[in-house]
N, C-alpha and C positions, 0 to 999 in steps of 0.2 A: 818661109819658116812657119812650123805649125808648133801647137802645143804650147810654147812656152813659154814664161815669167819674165816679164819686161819690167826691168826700173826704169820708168820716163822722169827725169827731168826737165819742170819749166826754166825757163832761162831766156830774160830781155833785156836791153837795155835802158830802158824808158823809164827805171825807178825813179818817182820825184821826189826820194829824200835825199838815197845817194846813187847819180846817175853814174851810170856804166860801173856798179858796183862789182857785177860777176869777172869784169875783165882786170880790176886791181889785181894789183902784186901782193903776195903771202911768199914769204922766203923763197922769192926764185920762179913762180911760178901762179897762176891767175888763180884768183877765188873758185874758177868753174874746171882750171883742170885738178883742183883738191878735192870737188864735187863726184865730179864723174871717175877719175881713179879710182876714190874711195867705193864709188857706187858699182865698178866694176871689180870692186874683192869681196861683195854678197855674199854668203854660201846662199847657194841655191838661183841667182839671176843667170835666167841666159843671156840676155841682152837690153844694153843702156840704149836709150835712146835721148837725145836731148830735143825737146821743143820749143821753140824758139821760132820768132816773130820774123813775117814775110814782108818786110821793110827794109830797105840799104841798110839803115843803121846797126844792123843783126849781121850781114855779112862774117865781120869780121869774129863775130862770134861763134857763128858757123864754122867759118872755118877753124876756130881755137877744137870746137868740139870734134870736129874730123879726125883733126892730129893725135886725140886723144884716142882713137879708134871708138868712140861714139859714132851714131847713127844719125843725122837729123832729120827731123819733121819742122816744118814750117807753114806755119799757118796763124791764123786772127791774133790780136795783140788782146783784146776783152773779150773775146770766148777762149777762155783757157780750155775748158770743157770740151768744147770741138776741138781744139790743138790738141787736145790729151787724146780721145780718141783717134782722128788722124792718125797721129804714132803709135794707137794700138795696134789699129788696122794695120800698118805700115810692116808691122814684124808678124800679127794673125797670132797675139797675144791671146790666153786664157787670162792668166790671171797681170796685173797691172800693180806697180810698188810706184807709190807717189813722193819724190821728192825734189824739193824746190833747190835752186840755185846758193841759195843764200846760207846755204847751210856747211861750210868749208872743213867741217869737224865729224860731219854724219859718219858713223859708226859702221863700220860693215859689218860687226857680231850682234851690232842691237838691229838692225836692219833685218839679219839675215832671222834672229830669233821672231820679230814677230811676221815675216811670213812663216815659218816654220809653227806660230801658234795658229797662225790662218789655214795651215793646210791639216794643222793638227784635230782642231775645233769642229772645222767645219762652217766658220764662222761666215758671214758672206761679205764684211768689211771688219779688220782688226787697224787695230792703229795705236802707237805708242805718244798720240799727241793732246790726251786728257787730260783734265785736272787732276782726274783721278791716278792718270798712271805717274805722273810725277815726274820724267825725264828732265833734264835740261834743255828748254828752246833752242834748237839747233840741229839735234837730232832725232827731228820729225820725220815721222816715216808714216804712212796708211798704202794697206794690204787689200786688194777688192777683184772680186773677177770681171773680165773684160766684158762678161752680158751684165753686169750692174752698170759697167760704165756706156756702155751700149742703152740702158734704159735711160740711165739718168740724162745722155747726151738727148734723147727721142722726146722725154718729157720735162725736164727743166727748162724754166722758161725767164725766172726771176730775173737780172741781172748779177746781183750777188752769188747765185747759183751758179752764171755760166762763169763767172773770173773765176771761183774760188772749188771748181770743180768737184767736190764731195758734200759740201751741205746735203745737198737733195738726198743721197744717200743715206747718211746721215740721220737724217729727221724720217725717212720712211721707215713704219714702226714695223713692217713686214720683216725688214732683212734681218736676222739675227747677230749681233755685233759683240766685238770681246776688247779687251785691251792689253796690251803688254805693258804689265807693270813694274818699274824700276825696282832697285834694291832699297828695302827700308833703312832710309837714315841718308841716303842721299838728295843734295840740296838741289831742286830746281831754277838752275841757273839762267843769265844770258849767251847764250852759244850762239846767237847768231847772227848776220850781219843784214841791217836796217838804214843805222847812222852811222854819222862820221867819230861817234865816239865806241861804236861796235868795230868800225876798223881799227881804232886807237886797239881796242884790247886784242884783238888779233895778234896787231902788229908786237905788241909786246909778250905775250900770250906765246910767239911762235919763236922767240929769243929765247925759249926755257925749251925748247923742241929738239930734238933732232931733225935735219932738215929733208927736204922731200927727195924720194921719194919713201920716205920712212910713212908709217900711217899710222899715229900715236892714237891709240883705245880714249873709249872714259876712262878708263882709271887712270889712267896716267896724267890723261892732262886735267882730269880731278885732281890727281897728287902735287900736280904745279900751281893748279888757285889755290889750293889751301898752304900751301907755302908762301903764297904770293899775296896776300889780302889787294893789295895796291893795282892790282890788276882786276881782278874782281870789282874794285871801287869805279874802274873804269866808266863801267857802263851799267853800273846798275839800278842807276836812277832812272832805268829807261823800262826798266818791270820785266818779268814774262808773260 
């Protein structure tokens, strides 16, 4: 493959709040294949790739992502940064859409919108996951071309840097950077799953859904917490 726009998601088992979080059940179906479906109705991705850890305990995760007609790469459990490239190389990515496992609600219009500002801009990493831009924790998305990620794998060296694969990015004052900013007036939620009280809202969260393989937008499932307070109370003592 040449040319093309890869969404890589990270995805392990090894969480130490809530272990084997990606492989829990959501109405019918695992945390990681609401990720990756979702992540392959993008406008504009040509191919998902899921990254995931080169340990038995991933197998089985592997194989969930397969089924999903996802791609895997596997590789270090603490260099996300090399795992992330790896699976660029793997498909011979230009440009790179970063999104984590844990995100069961990511948006494939707000997804597809901020690369659509990255390629609009020119920017050389966009990302919808500021303070500034406002989203709801959940659906995080950053936009970056595969020679950024290529630099930053060459020269980051931190620790922090290599798990958390975009700092270095980030903090270099060279690359010019933009953000996709939400719509005024909405609330920066918890949308995403950490603890056992983030599945708690889920679980209830997806009783007010249609069930999968449907892919309910934000607004919609905005128009269900605000109907809902009680669900919202779920998990919000837990912040964004």
């Amino acid at each position: 493959m040449t040319g093309v726009t890869a969404c890589i998601v990270q995805a392990r088992m090894g969480s130490t709040r809530l272990p084997g979080k990606v492989m829990k059940d959501l109405a019918g179906w695992t945390v990681l294949r609401h990720v990756l479906t979702r992540c392959q109705a993008i406008p504009g991705v040509d191919v998902v790739v899921c990254a995931t850890v080169d340990e038995p305990a991933c197998d089985g995760l592997a194989a969930e992502a397969e089924s999903c007609g996802a791609l895997v790469f596997r590789g270090s459990e603490s260099d996300v940064l090399g795992r992330y490239l790896g699976a660029a190389r793997l498909v011979e990515a230009d440009i790179v859409m970063r999104v984590t496992s844990d995100c069961p609600l990511i948006d494939p219009e707000v997804s597809g919108e901020t690369l659509a500002l990255m390629i609009a801009s020119g920017a050389a990493y966009v990302s919808n996951t500021s303070a500034k831009a406002r989203w709801p924790k959940g659906l995080d998305t950053e936009v970056f071309g595969a020679a950024m990620l290529e630099q930053a794998a060459a020269q980051a060296t931190a620790p922090h840097d290599r798990e958390h694969v975009t700092p270095w990015i980030i903090r270099n004052p060279e690359l010019p950077k933009d953000n996709y900013l939400a719509p005024p007036g909405l609330i920066p939620g918890r949308w995403t799953l950490d603890h056992p009280e983030d599945y708690a809202f889920f679980q209830a969260l997806f009783t007010h859904l249609p069930p999968p393989p449907y892919l309910a937008g934000w607004r919609e499932i905005q128009a269900v917490l605000d109907a809902h307070p009680e669900i919202v109370a779920i998990n919000a003592h837990l912040g964004v």
